[in-house]
ZADRENKE-623065 format. One record per residue (C-alpha): residue number from 1; residue in three letters; chain; x, z, y. Coordinates in steps of 0.5 Angstrom, whole numbers, plus 500, padded with zeros to 3 digits. Layout:
BEGIN
torke:torkol:marba:xx:zz:yy
NUM:ALA:A:X:Z:Y
...
***
This chain:
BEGIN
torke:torkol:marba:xx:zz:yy
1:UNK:A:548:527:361
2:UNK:A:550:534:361
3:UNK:A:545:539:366
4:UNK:A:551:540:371
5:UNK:A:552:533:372
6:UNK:A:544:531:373
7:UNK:A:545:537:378
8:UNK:A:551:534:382
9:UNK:A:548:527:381
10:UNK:A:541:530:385
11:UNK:A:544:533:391
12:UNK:A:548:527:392
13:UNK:A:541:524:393
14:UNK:A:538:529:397
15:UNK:A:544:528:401
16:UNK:A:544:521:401
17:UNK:A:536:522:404
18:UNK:A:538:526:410
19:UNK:A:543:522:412
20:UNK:A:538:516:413
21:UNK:A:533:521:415
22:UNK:A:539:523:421
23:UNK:A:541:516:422
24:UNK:A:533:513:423
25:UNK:A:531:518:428
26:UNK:A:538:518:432
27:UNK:A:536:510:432
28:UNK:A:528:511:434
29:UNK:A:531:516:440
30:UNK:A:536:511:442
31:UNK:A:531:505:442
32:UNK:A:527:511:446
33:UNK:A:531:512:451
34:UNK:A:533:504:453
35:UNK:A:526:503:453
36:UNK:A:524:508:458
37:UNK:A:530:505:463
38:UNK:A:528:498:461
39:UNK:A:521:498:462
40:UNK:A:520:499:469
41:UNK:A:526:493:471
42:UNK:A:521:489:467
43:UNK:A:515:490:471
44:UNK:A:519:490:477
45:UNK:A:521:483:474
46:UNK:A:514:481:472
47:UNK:A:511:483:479
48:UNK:A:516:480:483
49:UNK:A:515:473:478
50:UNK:A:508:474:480
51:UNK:A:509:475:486
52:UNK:A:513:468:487
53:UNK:A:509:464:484
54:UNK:A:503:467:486
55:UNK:A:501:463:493
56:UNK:A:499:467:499
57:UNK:A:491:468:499
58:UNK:A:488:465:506
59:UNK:A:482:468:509
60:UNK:A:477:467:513
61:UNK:A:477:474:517
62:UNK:A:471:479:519
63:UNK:A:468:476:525
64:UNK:A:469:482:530
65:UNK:A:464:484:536
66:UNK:A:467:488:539
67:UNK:A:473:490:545
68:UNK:A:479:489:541
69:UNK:A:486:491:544
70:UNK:A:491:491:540
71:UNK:A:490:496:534
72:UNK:A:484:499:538
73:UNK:A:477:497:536
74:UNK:A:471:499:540
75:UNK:A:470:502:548
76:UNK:A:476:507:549
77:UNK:A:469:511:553
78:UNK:A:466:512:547
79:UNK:A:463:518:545
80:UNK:A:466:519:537
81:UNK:A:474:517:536
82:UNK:A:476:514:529
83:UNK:A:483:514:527
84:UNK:A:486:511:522
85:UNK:A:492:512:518
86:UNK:A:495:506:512
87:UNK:A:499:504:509
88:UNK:A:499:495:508
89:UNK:A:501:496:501
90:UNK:A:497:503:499
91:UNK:A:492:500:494
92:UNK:A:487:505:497
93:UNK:A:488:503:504
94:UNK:A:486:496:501
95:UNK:A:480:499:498
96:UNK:A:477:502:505
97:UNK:A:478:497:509
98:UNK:A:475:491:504
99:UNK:A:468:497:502
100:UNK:A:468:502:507
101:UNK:A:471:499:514
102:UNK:A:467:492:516
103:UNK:A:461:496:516
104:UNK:A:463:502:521
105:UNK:A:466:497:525
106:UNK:A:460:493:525
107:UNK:A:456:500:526
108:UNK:A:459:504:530
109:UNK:A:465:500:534
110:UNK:A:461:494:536
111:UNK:A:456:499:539
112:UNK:A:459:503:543
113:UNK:A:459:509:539
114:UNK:A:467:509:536
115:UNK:A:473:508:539
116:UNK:A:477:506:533
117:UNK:A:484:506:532
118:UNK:A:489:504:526
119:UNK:A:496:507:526
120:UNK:A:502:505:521
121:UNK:A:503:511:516
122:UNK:A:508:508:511
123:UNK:A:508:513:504
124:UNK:A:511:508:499
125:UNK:A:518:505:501
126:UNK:A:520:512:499
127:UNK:A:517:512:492
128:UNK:A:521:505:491
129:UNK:A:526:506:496
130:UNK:A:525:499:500
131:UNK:A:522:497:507
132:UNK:A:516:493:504
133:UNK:A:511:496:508
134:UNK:A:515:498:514
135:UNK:A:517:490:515
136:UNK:A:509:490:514
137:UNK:A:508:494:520
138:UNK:A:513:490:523
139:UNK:A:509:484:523
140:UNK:A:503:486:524
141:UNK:A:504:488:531
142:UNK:A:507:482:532
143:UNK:A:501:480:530
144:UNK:A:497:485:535
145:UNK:A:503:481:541
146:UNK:A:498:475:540
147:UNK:A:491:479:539
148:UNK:A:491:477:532
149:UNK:A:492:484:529
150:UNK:A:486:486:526
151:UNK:A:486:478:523
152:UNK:A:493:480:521
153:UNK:A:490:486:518
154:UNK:A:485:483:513
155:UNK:A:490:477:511
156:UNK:A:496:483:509
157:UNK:A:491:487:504
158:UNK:A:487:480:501
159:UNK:A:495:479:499
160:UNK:A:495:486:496
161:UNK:A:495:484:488
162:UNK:A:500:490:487
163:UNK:A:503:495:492
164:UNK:A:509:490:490
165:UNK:A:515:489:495
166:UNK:A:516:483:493
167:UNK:A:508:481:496
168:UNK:A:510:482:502
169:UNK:A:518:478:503
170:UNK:A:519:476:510
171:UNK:A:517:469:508
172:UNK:A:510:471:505
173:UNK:A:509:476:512
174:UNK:A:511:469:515
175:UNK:A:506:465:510
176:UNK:A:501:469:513
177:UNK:A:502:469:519
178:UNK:A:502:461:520
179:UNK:A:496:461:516
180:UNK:A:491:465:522
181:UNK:A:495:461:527
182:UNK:A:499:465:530
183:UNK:A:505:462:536
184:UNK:A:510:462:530
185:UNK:A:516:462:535
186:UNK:A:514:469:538
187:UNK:A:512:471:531
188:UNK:A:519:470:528
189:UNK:A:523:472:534
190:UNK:A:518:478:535
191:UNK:A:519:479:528
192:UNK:A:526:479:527
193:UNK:A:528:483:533
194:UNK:A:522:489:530
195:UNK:A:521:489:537
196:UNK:A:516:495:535
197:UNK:A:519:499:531
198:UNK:A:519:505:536
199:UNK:A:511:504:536
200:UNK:A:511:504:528
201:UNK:A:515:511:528
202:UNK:A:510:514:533
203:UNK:A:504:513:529
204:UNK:A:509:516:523
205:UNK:A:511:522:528
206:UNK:A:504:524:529
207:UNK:A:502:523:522
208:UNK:A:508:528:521
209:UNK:A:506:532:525
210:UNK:A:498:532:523
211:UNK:A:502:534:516
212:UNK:A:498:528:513
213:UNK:A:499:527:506
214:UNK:A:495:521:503
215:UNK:A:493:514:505
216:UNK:A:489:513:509
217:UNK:A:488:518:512
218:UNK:A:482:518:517
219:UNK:A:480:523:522
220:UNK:A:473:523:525
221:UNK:A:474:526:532
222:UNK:A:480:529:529
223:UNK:A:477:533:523
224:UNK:A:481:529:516
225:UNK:A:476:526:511
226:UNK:A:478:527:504
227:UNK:A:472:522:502
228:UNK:A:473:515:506
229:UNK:A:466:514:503
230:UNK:A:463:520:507
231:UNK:A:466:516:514
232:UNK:A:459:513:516
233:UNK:A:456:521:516
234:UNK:A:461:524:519
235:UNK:A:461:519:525
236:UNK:A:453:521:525
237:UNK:A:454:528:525
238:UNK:A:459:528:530
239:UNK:A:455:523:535
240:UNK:A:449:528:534
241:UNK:A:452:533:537
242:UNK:A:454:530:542
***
């Protein structure tokens, strides 16, 4: 083989290289991408499997000593005003109210000390463009109708596995709403009407206007607490300068 020939013959490999070399990173780039649009219709597939087959947890709700009207806890004359604003799918907001909220209820609200009230502020159907967690609201102030919302309350975040919208369907928010014995008659034509949707949008309108950017967010005589462990302390202080 003559020296011109052996040339031509390794260009020709080289050349046959880096078009392989192209085709495989073309390839790798484009299986990439179609992962990064799969993937999350995978997960959502798979919460909203899990969510199916998962059965609604029925509890047994914190005993409260306290004066309970509606979404309210504690004597309105109280020296200290704690308010509280959630989200029922917010998995933080499930955190302070398993850890943090029975102790200062039990603490403070059934003493006399607080006068404690939740209010709706919702944050995560706009991140996933449904109404989960406005339905949630609903609910459970049809809930509050009966006197049950803070049973209704724990019942929603004991069922919070995921901030998925499919743990909280109209039938699961029914399911939870027949396991604490609620007149389910009152419940689902309070529910379907969303008889309480303009309650719902003032807590959110006062939330906007408290330019309120996180969940929960919780106001000790209105002073926002960047740590819901410290909730306990602040009430001190504020009963101390009382």
């Amino acid at each position: 083989m003559s020296k011109r020939q052996e040339i031509r013959q390794r260009r020709q490999r080289e050349r046959m290289r880096n078009r392989i070399l192209v085709i495989l990173l073309v390839a790798a780039g484009a299986l990439l991408i179609a992962f990064a649009f799969i993937r999350p219709m995978v997960l959502q597939t798979q919460a909203t499997v899990s969510a199916t087959l998962s059965p609604v947890i029925v509890i047994t709700p914190q005993a409260i000593n306290a004066r309970v009207d509606g979404v309210h806890l504690g004597d309105p004359n109280a020296p200290v005003k704690v308010d509280v604003y959630e989200d029922f799918r917010c998995s933080a907001c499930a955190t302070y109210t398993q850890n943090y909220e029975p102790q200062i209820i039990q603490a403070y609200a059934e003493t006399g000390k607080v006068y404690y009230t939740f209010h709706t502020y919702l944050v995560i159907d706009s991140h996933d463009n449904t109404d989960a967690s406005y339905r949630s609201a609903n609910a459970a102030m049809c809930a509050a109708e009966q006197g049950r919302f803070w049973e209704y309350h724990e019942t929603l975040y004991a069922n919070q596995v995921s901030e998925s919208a499919a743990l909280f369907s109209d039938e699961r928010l029914r399911t939870m709403a027949q396991n604490i014995n609620l007149d389910m008659t009152k419940f689902n034509q309070c529910y379907q009407e969303k008889r309480y949707a303009s309650d719902v949008q003032k807590d959110i309108s006062e939330g906007n206007a408290l330019n309120l950017t996180f969940t929960p967010s919780i106001l000790v005589d209105g002073t926002l607490m960047q740590d819901y462990g410290k909730v306990g302390a602040a009430i001190d202080t504020a009963l101390a300068g009382k």
